[in-house]
C-alpha positions as CSV (number, residue, x, y, z in Angstrom):
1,X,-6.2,-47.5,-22.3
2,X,-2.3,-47.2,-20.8
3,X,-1.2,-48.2,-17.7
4,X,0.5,-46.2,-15.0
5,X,2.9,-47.8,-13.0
6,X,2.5,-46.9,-9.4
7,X,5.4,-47.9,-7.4
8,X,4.5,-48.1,-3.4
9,X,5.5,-50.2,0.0
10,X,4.0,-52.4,2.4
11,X,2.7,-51.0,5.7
12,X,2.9,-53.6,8.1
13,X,0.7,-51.3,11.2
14,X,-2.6,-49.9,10.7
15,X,-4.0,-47.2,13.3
16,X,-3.4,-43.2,13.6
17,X,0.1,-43.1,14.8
18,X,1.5,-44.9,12.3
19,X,-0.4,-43.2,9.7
20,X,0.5,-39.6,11.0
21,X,3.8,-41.1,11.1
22,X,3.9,-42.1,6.8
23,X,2.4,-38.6,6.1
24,X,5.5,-37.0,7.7
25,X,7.6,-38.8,5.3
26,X,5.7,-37.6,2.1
27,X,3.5,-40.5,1.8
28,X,0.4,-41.5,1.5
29,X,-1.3,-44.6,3.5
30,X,-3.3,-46.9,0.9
31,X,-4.9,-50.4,0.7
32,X,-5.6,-52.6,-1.9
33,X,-8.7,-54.7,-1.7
34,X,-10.7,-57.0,-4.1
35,X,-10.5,-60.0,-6.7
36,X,-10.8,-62.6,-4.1
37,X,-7.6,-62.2,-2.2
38,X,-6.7,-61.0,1.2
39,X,-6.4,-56.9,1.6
40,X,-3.0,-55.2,1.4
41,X,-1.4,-52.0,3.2
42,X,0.7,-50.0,1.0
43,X,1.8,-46.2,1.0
44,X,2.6,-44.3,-1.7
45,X,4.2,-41.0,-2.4
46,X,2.0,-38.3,-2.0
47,X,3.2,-35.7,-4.9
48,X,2.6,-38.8,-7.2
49,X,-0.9,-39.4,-6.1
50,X,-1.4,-35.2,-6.2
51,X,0.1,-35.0,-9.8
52,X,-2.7,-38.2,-10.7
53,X,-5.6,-36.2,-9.0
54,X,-4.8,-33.5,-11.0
55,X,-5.5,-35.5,-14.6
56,X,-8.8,-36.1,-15.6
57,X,-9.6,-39.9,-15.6
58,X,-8.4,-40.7,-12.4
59,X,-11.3,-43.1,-11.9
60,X,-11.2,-44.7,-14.7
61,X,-7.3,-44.3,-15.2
62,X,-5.5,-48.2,-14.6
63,X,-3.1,-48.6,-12.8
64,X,-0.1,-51.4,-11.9
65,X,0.6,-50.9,-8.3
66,X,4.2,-52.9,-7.6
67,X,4.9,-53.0,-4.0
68,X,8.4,-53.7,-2.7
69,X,9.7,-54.8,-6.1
70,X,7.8,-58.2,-5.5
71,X,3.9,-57.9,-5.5
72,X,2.2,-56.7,-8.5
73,X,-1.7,-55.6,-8.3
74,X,-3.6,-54.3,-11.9
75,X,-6.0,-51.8,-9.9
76,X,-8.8,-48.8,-10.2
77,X,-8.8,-45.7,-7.6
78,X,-12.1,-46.2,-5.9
79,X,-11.6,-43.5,-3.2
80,X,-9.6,-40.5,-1.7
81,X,-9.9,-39.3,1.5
82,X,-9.3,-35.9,1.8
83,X,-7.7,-33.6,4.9
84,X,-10.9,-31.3,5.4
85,X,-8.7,-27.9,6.1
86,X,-5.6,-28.4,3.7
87,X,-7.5,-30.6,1.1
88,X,-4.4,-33.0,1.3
89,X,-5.1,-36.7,0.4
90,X,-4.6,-38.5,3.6
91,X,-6.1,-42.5,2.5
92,X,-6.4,-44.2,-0.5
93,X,-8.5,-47.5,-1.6
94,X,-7.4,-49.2,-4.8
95,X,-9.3,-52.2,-6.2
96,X,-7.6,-55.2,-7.5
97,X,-8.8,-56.3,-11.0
98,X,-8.2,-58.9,-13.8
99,X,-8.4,-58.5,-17.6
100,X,-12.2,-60.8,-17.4
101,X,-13.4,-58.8,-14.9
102,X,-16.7,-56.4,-15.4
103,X,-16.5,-53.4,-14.5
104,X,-19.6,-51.0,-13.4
105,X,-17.9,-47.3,-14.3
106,X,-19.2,-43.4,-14.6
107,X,-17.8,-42.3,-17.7
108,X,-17.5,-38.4,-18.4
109,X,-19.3,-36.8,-21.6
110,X,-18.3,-34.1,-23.6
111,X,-20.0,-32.0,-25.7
112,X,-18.7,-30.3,-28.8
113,X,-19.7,-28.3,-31.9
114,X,-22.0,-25.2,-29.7
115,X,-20.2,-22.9,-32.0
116,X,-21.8,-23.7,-34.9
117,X,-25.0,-25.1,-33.6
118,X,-27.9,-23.1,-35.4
119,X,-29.8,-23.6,-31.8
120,X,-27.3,-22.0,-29.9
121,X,-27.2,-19.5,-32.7
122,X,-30.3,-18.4,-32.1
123,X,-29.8,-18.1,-28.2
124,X,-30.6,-21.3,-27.6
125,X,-28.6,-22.7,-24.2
126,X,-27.2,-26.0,-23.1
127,X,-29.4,-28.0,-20.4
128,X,-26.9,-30.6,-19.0
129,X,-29.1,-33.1,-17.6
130,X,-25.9,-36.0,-16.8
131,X,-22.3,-35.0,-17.0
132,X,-21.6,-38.8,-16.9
133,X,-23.2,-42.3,-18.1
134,X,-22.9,-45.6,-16.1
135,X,-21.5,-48.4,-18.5
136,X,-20.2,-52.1,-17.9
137,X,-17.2,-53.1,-19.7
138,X,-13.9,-54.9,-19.1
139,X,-10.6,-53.2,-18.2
140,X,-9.6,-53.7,-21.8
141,X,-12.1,-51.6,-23.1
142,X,-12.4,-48.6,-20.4
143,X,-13.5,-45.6,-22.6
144,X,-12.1,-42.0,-21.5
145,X,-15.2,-40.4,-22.4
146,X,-17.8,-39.9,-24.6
147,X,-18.3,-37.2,-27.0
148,X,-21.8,-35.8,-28.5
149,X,-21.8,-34.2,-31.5
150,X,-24.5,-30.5,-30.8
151,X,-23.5,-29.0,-34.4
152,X,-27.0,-29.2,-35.7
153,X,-28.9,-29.1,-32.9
154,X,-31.6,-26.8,-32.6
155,X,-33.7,-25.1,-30.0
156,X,-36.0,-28.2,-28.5
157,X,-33.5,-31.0,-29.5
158,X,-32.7,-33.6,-27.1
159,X,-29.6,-35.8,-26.4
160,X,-30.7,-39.6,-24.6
161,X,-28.3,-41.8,-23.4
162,X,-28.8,-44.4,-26.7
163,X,-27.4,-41.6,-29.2
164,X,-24.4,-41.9,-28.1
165,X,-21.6,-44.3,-30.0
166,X,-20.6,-47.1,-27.4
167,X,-17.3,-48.7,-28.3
168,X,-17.2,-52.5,-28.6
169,X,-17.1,-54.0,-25.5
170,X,-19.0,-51.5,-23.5
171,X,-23.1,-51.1,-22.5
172,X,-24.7,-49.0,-20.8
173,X,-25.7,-50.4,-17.4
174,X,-29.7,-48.8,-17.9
175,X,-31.8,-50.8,-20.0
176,X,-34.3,-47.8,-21.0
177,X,-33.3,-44.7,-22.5
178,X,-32.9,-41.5,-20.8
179,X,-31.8,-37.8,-21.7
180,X,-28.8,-36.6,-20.8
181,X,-29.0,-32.4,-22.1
182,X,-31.2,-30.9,-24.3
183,X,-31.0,-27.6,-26.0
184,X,-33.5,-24.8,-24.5
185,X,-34.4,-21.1,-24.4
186,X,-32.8,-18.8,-22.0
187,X,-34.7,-19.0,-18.9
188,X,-37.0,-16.2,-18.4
189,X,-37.8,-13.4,-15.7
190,X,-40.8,-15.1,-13.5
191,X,-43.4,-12.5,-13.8
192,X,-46.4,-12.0,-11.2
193,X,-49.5,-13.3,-12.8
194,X,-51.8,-12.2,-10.5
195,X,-51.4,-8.1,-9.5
196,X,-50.4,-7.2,-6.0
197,X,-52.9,-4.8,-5.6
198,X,-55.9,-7.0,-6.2
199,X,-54.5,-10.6,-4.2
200,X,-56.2,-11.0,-0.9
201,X,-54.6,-9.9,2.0
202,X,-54.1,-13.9,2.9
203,X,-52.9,-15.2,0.0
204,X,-50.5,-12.6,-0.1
205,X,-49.3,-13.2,3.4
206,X,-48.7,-17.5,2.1
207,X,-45.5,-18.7,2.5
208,X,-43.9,-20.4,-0.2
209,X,-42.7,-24.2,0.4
210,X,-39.4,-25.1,-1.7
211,X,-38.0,-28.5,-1.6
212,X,-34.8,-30.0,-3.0
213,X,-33.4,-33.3,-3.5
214,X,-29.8,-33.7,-3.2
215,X,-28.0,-35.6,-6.6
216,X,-25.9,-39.0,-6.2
217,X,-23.3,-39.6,-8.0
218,X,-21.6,-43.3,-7.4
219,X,-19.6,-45.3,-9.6
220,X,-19.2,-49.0,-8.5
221,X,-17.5,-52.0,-9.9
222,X,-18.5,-55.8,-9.7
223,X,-16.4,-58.5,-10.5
224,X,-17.6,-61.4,-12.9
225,X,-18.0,-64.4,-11.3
């Protein structure tokens, strides 16, 4: 995977003033954290981090920060703080890494061939149950994706997480199997199975509970020790 270069400068104050103050000047306040050694202030130029937010990858996407000229950190964009209103990035956290260490990272998947697909064919539709499998690896081997192949897939078929093709290097951070789509009928119109004109006045009057869960979606990295 390449590396983008990332040129930024030291901050030497923390706080809100002096933070409002870098955004005037078109840049972003940023810290750099991990691999055993002592945190870092930096800002960098906001159109550069805006053009990198823009490109799919950025969390997987390495990048050599070199600050001042003199410091030179191999890091990962872990998060970006966002302006609520404008949707601006106002803070960034980069981790530090080194070539050994092990990284825990959501990669994306991508599926191809629906087109011909007899399922889909035959109105079969896509049920996307992950858009993205957690994997170990080292910096070295950071995939961009993964691609499953849905040509011949037919209504009923399902996609787990140990059909698709791991590079070397990489595993998948869940030791059992789980499906990540599967190819299903169009959903159909709920029908009434009992007629309103025969259910009791009390059932009729029931209310209906509905309860839902809320997804998480987190990609974290662990250094080997």
């Amino acid at each position: 995977m390449k590396t983008v270069s990332l040129n930024a400068t030291k901050r030497e104050k923390a706080g809100k003033g002096a933070s409002r103050a870098i955004r005037l000047k078109g840049f972003v306040p940023a810290v750099v954290y991990g691999d055993k050694l002592a945190p870092e202030m930096i800002a960098i130029e906001e159109k550069f981090l805006v053009a990198e937010m823009n490109k799919k990858g950025l969390w997987t996407r390495q990048y050599e920060i070199n600050v001042d000229g003199k410091d030179k950190h191999l890091v990962l964009c872990q998060d970006i703080q966002k302006h609520p209103v404008s949707n601006r990035p106002i803070h960034a956290d980069f981790l530090r890494i080194s070539k050994t260490s092990i990284l825990t990272l959501d990669i994306p998947l991508q599926f191809i061939g629906e087109d011909v697909a007899p399922g889909f064919k035959k109105g079969g539709v896509l049920n996307i149950v992950h858009r993205t499998v957690e994997v170990k690896c080292t910096p070295d081997n950071i995939p961009e994706s993964f691609t499953l192949d849905l040509s011949k897939a037919e209504i009923g078929d399902t996609f787990n997480a140990f059909d698709i093709q791991l590079p070397e290097g990489v595993k998948l951070s869940a030791k059992e199997d789980f499906t990540v789509a599967s190819v299903v009928t169009p959903q159909e119109e709920i029908k009434e199975t009992t007629p309103a004109a025969t259910a009791p006045a009390a059932d009729a009057a029931a209310p209906a509970a509905d309860a839902t869960a809320p997804a998480a979606d987190a990609s974290k990295t662990e250094e080997k020790k």
